[in-house]
N, C-alpha and C positions, 0 to 999 in steps of 0.2 A: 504494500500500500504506500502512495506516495505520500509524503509528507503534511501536504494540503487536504490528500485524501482523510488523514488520520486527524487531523485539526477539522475538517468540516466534521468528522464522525461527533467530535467532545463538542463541540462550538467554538473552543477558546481552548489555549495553551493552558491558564488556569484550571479548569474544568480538569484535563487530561493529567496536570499534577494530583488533581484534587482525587478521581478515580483510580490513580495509581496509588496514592496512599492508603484508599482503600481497599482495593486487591493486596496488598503488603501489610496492612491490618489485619485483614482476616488469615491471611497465609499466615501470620504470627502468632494468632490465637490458635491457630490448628494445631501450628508443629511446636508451641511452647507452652501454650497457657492450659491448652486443654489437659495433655501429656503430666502435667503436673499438677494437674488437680485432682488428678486420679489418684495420686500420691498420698490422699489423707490429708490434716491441716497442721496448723503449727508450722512446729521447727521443720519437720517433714517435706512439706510444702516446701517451705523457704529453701530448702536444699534441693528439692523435686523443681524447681521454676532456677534455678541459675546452671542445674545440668542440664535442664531441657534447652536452655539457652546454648549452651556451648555444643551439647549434640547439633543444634541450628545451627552455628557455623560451621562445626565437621562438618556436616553430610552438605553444606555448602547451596541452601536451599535460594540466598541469591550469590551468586557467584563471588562479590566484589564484599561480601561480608554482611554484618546485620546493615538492612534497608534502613533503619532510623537513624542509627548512627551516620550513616552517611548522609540522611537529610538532615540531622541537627546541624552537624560541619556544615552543611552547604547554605543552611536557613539561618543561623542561628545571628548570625549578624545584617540580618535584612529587617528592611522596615516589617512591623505587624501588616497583615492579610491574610487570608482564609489559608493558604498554603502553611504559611508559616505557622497560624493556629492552630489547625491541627493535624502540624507536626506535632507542637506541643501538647497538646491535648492527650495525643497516643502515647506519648511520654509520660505526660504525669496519670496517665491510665495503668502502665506498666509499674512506677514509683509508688501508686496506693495498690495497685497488687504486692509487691513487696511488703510494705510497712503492713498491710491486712495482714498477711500470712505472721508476722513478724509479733503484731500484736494478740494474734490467735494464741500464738508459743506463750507467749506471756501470759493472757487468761487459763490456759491449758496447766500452766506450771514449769512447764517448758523451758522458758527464757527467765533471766532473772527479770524478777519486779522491776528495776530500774535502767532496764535496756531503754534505749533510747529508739523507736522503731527506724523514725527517719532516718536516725544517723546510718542506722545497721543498712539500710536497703540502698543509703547513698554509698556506704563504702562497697557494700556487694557488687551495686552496678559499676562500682569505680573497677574494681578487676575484673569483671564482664567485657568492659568497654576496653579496658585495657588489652586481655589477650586479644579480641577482634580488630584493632589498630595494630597491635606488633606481630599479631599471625598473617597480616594482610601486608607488610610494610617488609617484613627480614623473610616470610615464605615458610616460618620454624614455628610447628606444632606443638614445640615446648609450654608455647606461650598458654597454650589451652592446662597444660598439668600446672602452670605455676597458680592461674586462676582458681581452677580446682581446687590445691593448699591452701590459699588463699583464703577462699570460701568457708573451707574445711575448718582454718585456725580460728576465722573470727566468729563461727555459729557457735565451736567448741567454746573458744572463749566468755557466752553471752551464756549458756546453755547452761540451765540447772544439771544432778544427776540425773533426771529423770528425762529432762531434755538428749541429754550425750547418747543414753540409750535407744534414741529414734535416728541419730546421724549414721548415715553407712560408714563402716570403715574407710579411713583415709587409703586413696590408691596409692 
């Protein structure tokens, strides 16, 4: 399809941003959100949703890495409009799935009383985002196991006993 062809199909260049993001929303929810809500809640969850994340970039569901990541980078210093809204939106859709799961552990017994949820799901997604830029940038899958420990130390770290006994084994 030619180019003009594909812009008459949307109306508008926006439009076609706009229905791409959500074809890459919903491919998100399928191969991420779903996958780990199977998982159970709590701390379980919280570990079931940042593996289901890095299985997404293995199995390389878009080529070039996670879709959001790459439109936060490319949006994220543009003036506000629908594109850029939600971008954000699916972002902080993803950030109160985290902190949910995060605050479950904590009602459950799971997490200690004084975790902080946002901080936990900001640092999580801080080495999420990190192996998907250095496994994308040097080509070295390492960067997926560093995430992983990563993961692993700071859930350990938050997690009651009763929490540590729902974490899988460290790989």
């Amino acid at each position: 399809m030619s180019k003009s062809g594909l812009f008459a199909h949307f109306g508008s260049k926006e439009e076609l941003q706009l229905a791409t993001i959500e074809e890459a929303r919903q491919r998100y929810a399928q191969e991420v959100i779903e996958p780990a809500c199977a998982a159970g809640s709590g701390i379980a969850r919280l570990h079931a949703l940042c593996e289901a994340f890095l299985s997404y970039l293995e199995r390389a569901v878009f080529p070039g890495g996670c879709f959001f990541a790459s439109a936060m980078a490319e949006f994220d210093s543009k003036e506000p409009g629908p594109v850029r809204d939600r971008i954000a939106q699916c972002q902080e859709q993803w950030m109160s799935t985290l902190e949910r799961a995060a605050e479950e552990g904590q009602q459950r017994g799971e997490l200690r009383t004084g975790s902080d949820p946002q901080q936990l799901a900001f640092e999580l997604e801080a080495a999420l985002l990190s192996a998907n830029w250095y496994y994308h940038l040097f080509n070295d899958a390492t960067y997926f196991d560093r995430a992983r420990r990563t993961v692993q130390a700071r859930l350990a770290s938050e997690a009651t006993p009763a929490g540590l006994h729902l974490l899988p084994p460290a790989r």
